[in-house]
C-alpha positions as CSV (number, residue, x, y, z in Angstrom):
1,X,5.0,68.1,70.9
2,X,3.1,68.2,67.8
3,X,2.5,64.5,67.5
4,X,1.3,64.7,71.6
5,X,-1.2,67.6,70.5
6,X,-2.8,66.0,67.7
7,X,-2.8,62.6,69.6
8,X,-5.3,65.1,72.7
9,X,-6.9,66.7,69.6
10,X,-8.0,63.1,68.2
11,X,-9.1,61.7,71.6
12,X,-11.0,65.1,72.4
13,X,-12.4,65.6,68.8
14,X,-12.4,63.1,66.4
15,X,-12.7,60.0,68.5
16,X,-16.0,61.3,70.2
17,X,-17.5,62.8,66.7
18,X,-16.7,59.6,65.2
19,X,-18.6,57.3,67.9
20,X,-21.5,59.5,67.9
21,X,-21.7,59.4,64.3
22,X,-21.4,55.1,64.7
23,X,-24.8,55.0,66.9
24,X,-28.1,54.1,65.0
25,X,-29.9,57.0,66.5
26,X,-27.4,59.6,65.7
27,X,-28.4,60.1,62.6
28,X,-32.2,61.0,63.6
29,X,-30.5,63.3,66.6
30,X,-28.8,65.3,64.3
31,X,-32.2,65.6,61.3
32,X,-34.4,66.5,64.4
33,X,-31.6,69.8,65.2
34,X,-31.9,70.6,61.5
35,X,-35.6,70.5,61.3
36,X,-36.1,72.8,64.8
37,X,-33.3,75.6,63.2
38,X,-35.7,75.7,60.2
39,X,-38.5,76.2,62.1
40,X,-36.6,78.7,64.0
41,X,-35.0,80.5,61.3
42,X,-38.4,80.6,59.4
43,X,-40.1,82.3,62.2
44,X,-37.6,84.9,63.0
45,X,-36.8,88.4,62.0
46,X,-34.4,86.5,59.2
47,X,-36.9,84.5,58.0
48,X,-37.9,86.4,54.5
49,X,-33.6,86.0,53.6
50,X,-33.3,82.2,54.7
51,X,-36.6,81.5,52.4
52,X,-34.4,83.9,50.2
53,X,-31.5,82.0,50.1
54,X,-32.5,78.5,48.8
55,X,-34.1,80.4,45.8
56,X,-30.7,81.8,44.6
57,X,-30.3,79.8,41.3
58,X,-27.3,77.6,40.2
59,X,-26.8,76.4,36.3
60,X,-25.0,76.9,33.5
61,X,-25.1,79.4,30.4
62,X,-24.3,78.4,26.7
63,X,-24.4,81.0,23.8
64,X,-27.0,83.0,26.2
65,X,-29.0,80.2,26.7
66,X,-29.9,78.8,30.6
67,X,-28.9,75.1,30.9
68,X,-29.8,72.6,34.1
69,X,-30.3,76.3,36.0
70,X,-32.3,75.7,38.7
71,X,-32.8,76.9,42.7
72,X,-30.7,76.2,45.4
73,X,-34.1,74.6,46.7
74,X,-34.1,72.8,43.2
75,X,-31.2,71.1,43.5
76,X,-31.0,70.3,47.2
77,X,-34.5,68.0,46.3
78,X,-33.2,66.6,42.9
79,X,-29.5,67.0,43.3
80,X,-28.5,66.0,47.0
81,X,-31.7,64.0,47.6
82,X,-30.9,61.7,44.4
83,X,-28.1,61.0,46.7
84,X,-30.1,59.7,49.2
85,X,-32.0,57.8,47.1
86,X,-29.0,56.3,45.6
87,X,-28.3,55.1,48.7
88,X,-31.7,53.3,49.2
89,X,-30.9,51.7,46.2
90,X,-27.6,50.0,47.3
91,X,-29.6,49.2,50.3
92,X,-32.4,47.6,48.7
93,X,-30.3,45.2,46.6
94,X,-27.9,44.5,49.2
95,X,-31.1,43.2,50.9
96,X,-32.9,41.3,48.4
97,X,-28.8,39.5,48.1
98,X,-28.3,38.4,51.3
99,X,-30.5,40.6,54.0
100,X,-33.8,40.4,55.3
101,X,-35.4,40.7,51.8
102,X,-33.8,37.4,50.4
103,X,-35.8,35.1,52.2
104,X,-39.5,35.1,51.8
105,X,-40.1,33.8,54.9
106,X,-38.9,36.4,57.0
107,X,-39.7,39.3,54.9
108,X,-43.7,38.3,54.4
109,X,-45.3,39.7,57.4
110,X,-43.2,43.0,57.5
111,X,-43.5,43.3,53.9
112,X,-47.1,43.0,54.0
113,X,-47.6,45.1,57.2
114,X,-45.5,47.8,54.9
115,X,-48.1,47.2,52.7
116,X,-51.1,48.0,54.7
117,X,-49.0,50.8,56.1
118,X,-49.2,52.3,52.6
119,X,-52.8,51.6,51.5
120,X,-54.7,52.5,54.0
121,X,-53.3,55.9,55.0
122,X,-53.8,56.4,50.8
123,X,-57.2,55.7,51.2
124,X,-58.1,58.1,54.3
125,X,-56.8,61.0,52.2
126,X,-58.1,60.2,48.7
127,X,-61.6,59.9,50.8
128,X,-61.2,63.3,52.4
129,X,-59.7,65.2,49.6
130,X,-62.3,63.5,46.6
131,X,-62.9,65.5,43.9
132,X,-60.6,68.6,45.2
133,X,-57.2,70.2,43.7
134,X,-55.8,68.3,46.8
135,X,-56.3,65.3,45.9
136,X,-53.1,64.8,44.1
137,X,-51.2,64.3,47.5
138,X,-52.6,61.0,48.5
139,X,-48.8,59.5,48.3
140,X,-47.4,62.2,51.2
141,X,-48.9,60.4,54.1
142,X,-47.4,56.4,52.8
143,X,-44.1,56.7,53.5
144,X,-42.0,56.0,56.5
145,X,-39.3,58.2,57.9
146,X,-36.5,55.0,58.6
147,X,-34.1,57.5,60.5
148,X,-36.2,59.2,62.9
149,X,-38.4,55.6,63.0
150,X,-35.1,53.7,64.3
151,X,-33.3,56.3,66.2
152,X,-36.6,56.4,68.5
153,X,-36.7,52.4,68.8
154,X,-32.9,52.3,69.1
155,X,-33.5,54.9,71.8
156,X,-35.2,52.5,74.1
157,X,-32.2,50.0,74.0
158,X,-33.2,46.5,75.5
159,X,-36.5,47.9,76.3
160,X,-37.6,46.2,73.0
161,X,-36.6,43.1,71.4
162,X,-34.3,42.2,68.3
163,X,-37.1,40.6,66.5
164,X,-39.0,44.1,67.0
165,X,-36.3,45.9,65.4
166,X,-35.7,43.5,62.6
167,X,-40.0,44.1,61.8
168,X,-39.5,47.9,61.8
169,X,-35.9,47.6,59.4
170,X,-38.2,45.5,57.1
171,X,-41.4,47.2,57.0
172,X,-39.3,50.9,56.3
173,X,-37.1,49.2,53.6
174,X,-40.3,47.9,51.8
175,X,-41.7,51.2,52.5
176,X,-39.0,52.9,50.9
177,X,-39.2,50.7,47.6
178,X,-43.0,51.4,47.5
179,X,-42.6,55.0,47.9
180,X,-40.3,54.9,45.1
181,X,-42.6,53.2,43.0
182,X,-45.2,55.4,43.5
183,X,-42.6,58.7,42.7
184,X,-41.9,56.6,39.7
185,X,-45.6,56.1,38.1
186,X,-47.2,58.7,39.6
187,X,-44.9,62.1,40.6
188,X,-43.8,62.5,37.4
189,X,-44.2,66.2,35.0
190,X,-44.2,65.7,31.1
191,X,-41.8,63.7,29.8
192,X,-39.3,63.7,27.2
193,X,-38.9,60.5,25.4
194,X,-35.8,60.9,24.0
195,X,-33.8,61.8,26.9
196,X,-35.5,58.8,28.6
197,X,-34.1,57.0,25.6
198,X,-30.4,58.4,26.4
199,X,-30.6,57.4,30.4
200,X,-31.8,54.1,29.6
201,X,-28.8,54.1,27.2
202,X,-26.5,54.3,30.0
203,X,-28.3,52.5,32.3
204,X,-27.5,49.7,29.7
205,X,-24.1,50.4,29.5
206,X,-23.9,50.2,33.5
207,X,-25.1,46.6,33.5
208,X,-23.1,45.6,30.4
209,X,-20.3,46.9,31.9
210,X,-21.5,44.7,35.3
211,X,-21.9,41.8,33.3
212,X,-18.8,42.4,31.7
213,X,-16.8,42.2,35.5
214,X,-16.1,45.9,35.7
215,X,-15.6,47.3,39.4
216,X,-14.4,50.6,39.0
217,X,-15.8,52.7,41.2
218,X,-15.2,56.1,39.4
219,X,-16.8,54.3,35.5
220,X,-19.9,53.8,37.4
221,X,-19.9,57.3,39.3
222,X,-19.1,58.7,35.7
223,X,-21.5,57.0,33.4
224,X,-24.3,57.2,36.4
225,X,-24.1,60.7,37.2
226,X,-22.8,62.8,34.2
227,X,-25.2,60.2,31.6
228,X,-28.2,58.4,33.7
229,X,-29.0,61.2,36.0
230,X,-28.7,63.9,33.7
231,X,-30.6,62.4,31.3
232,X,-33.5,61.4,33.2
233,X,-33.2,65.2,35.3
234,X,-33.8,66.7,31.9
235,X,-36.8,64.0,30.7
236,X,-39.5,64.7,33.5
237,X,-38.8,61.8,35.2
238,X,-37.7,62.2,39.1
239,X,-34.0,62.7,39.0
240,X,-34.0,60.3,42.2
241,X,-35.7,57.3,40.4
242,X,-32.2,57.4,38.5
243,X,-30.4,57.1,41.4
244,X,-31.9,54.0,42.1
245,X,-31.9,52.7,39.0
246,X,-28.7,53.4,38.5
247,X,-27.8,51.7,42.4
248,X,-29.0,48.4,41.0
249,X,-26.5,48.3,38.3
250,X,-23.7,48.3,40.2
251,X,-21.7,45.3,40.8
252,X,-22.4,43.3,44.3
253,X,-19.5,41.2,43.8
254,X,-15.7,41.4,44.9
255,X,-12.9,41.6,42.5
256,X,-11.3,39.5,44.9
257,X,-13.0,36.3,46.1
258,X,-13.3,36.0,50.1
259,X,-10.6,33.3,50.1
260,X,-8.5,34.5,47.4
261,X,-8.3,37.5,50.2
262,X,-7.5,35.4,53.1
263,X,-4.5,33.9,51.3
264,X,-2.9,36.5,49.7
265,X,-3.6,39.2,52.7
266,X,-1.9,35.9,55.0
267,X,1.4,35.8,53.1
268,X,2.0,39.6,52.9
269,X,1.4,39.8,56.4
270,X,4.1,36.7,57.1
271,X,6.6,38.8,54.6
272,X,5.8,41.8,56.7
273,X,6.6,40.0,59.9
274,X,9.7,38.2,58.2
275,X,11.2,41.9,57.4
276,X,13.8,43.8,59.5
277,X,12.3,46.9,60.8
278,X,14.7,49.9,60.2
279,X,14.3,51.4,63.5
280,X,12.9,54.6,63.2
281,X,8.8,56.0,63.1
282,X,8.5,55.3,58.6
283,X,8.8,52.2,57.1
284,X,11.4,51.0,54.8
285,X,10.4,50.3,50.7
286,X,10.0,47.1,51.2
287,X,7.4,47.0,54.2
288,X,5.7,50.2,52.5
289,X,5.2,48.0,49.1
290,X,3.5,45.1,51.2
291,X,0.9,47.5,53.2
292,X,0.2,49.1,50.0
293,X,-0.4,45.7,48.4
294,X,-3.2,44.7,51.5
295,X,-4.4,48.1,51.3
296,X,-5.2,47.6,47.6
297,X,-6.3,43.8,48.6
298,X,-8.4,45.0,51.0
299,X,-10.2,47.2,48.8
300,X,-10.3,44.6,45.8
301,X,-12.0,42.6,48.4
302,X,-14.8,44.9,48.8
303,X,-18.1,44.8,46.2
304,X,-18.6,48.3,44.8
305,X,-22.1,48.1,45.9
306,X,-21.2,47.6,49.2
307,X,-18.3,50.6,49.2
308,X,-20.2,53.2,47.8
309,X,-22.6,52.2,50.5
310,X,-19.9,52.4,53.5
311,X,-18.8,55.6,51.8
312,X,-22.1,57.1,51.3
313,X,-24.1,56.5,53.8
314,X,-22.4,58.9,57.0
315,X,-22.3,61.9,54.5
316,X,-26.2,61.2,53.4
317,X,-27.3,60.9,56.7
318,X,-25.2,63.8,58.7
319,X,-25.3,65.8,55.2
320,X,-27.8,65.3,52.7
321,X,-31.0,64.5,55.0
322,X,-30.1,67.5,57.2
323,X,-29.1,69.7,54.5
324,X,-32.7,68.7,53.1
325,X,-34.9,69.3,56.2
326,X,-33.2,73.0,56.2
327,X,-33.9,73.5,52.9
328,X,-37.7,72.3,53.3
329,X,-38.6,72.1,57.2
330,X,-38.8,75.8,57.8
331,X,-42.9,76.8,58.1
332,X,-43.5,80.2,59.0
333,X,-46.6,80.5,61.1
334,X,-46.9,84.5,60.9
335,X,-50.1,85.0,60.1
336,X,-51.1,82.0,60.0
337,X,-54.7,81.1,61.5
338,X,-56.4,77.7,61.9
339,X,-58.9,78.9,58.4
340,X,-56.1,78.9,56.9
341,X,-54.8,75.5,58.1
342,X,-58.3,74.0,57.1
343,X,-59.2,75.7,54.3
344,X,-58.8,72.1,52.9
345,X,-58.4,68.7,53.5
346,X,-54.6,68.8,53.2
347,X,-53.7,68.8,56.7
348,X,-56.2,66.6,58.2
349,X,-56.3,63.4,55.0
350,X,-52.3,63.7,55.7
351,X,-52.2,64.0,59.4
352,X,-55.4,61.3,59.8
353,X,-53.5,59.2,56.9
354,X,-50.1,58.8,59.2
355,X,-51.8,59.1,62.6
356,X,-54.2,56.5,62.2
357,X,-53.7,54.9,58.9
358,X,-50.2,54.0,59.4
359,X,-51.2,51.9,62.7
360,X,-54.5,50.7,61.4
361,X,-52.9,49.2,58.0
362,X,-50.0,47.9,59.9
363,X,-52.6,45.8,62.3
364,X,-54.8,45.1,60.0
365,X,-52.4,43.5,57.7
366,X,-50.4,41.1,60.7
367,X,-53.5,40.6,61.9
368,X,-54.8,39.2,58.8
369,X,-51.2,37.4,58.0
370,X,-51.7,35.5,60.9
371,X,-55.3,34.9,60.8
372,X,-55.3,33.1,57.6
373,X,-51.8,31.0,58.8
374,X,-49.6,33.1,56.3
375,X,-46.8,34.0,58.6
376,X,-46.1,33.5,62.6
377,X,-46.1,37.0,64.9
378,X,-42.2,36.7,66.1
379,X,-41.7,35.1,69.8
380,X,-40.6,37.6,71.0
381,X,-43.5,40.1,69.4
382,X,-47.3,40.9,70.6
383,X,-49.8,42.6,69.1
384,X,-48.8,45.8,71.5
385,X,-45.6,45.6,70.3
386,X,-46.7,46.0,66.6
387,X,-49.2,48.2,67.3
388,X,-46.4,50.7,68.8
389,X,-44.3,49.8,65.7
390,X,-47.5,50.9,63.9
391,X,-47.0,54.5,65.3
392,X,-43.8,54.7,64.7
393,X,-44.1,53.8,61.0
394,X,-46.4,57.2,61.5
395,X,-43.3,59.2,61.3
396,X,-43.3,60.5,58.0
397,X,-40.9,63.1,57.6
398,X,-38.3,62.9,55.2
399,X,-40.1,60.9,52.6
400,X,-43.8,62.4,53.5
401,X,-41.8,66.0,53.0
402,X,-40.3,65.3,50.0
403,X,-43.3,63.7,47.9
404,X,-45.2,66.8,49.3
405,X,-42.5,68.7,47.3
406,X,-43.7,66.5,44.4
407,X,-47.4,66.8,44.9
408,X,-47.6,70.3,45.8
409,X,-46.0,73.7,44.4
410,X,-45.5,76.4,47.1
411,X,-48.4,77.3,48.1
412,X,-51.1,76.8,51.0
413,X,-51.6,73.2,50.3
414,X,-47.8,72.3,50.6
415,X,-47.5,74.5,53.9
416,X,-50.9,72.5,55.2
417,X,-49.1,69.3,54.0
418,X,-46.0,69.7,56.0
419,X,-48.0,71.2,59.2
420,X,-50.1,68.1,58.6
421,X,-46.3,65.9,58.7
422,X,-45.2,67.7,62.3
423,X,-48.3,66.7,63.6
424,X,-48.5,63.2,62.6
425,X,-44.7,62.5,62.7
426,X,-44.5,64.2,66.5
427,X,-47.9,62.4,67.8
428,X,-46.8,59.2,66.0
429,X,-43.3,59.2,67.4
430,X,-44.4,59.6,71.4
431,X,-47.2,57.4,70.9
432,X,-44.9,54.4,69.4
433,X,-42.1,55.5,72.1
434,X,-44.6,55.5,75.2
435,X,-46.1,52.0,74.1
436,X,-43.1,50.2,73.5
437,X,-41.3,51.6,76.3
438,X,-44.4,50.3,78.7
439,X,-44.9,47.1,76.5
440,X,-41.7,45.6,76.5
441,X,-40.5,47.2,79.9
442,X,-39.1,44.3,82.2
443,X,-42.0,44.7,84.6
444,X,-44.7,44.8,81.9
């Protein structure tokens, strides 16, 4: 009876949970709910204690003295988010190994309308917020929110071709290197050389212990977490530029070659054929012994990078990025009046920079890629095609949020920034959805 229940309870449940969670747009269904229950929350008579709650404050005391004690808020954006970033980081290399990023050829025109995608919204906000105590945010409106970006394109289905989303995969991962780059040099508070000195320390012993052949999983989760990211969370450096630092140390290779595996998983499975079953529902020693060994063969067969990256990424994206847009996503328009929303240039440089600039740099950089012979537009791609892709690159949220975070304290000009990210992000993403759905509609 039992075994009959949890058989309806896995077909009900679990089997539906876990193909939902398998779909590429899933992930930007589920950060959408988070964002509109922040809004929600922020605006209602519980607003003041769910502002409250992210500002209780989590550390450690020794001999009276606060250590790594920080708010809940804190640590979601430099704690859980370093997990997120970690995750770009496997992604990125796993890329430039044997994805879109290792050959030139294909990663030139998305890589360079990533580019454009960058600069020129940078350059509509540092020209609107010149000279101000603004002007610091001219990184929020750059980035590209990947999730919500695919989940809309994936949304449309056949409606749109491969090569389109192979462009958009590109441009965001590019995007997402950039924006690291730019939280790298230029997001940064004072910094403390000598704990710089300690995480580069074990940053070294990472990719010693790489070179070396190491592929424990739990040595790199060790020596990354408790050395590298510590280190660099108490220098000034961004806690997340760690986590990708510390992503590209970790081994890409198998501790078991691809055909070493074929071979050795083949003969256990003859010698588990080749045994006498016992006749009841467990399995004797002997057949236990052999699925343990292709259970460990199996495991020895997969790089670390590429684990950690299968393990990672569900909880990251049904976790961490939700978990984040709770934490951050919640504006509270109580007396809130459009002065107040323009008393600078906040809103409009970051709204105008993802709006418009994202499209226009986009264009203008294919354009000028295929102008001067540089690359070929895809078959399968027109310039309505990546001038919908355009918008959608407009969708700015998770990063755009979280170098606001950066930019900004709380304050006006980091609620102006996010009001300026709806905007943009919501605009951008029915814009891109509406033109690509017409563009690449069989009877377009």
């Amino acid at each position: 009876m039992r075994g009959k229940y949890g058989e309806r309870l896995s077909r009900s449940i679990a089997a539906p949970l876990q193909q939902f969670m398998g779909r590429e747009r899933s992930a930007g269904i589920v950060l959408a709910v988070s964002i509109v229950v922040a809004m929600v929350m922020a605006n209602s008579p519980w607003g003041a204690a769910w502002q409250g709650l992210f500002e209780h404050r989590l550390g450690f005391w020794f001999d009276g003295e606060p250590y790594l004690y920080h708010s809940l808020h804190h640590w979601i954006n430099d704690g859980l988010m370093s997990m997120f970033f970690f995750v770009v980081g496997l992604e990125l290399k796993r890329e430039f190994i044997g994805g879109e990023l290792s050959d030139v050829r294909n990663v030139l025109l998305p890589a360079a309308a990533a580019v454009g995608g960058m600069a020129v919204p940078a350059l509509i906000y540092a020209a609107l917020n010149a000279g101000s105590h603004s002007a610091g945010g001219w990184g929020i409106p750059m980035a590209t929110d990947i999730a919500f970006s695919l989940a809309i394109l994936y949304a449309l289905g056949d409606r749109v071709p491969m090569a389109a989303k192979v462009f958009l995969t590109t441009l965001a991962i590019v995007d997402d290197l950039g924006a690291v780059v730019v939280i790298a040099l230029f997001y940064t508070s004072d910094i403390s050389l000598a704990n710089v000195a300690v995480g580069v320390g074990f940053l070294g012993v990472m990719l010693a212990a790489n070179r070396l052949g190491v592929k424990n999983v739990a040595f790199y989760a060790l020596v990354g977490i408790g050395g590298v990211w510590v280190a660099f969370l108490m220098s000034g450096i961004h806690a997340t530029i760690a986590a990708v630092l510390a992503a590209f140390a970790i081994p890409a290779d198998a501790l078991l070659p691809e055909k070493s595996y074929v071979g050795s998983v083949a003969a256990r499975l003859r010698r588990f054929t080749a045994m006498q079953p016992n006749g009841v529902s467990t399995l004797t020693h002997e057949q236990l012994e052999e699925v343990a060994a292709m259970r460990a063969d199996a495991r020895d067969a997969m790089p670390p990078l590429q684990r950690l990256e299968h393990a990672m990424h569900p909880f990251v994206s049904f976790v961490v990025m939700p978990v984040f847009a709770l934490a951050n996503a919640g504006v509270s328009f109580a007396g809130l009046g459009l002065g107040d929303v323009l008393s600078t240039a906040v809103a409009p440089g970051v709204c105008l920079g993802l709006l418009a600039g994202k499209p226009l740099g986009v264009c203008l950089a294919v354009w000028l890629m295929v102008r001067l012979g540089a690359a070929r537009l895809p078959r399968q791609l027109t310039m309505r095609g990546i001038v919908g892709l355009g918008f959608l690159a407009s969708i700015g949220f998770t990063m755009s949020m979280f170098i606001a975070t950066l930019a900004f304290a709380d304050g006006p000009m980091l609620l102006q920034a996010k009001l300026g990210i709806f905007a943009a992000s919501l605009i951008g993403g029915l814009a891109g959805y509406v033109l690509l759905r017409r563009g690449n509609s069989p009877q377009a």
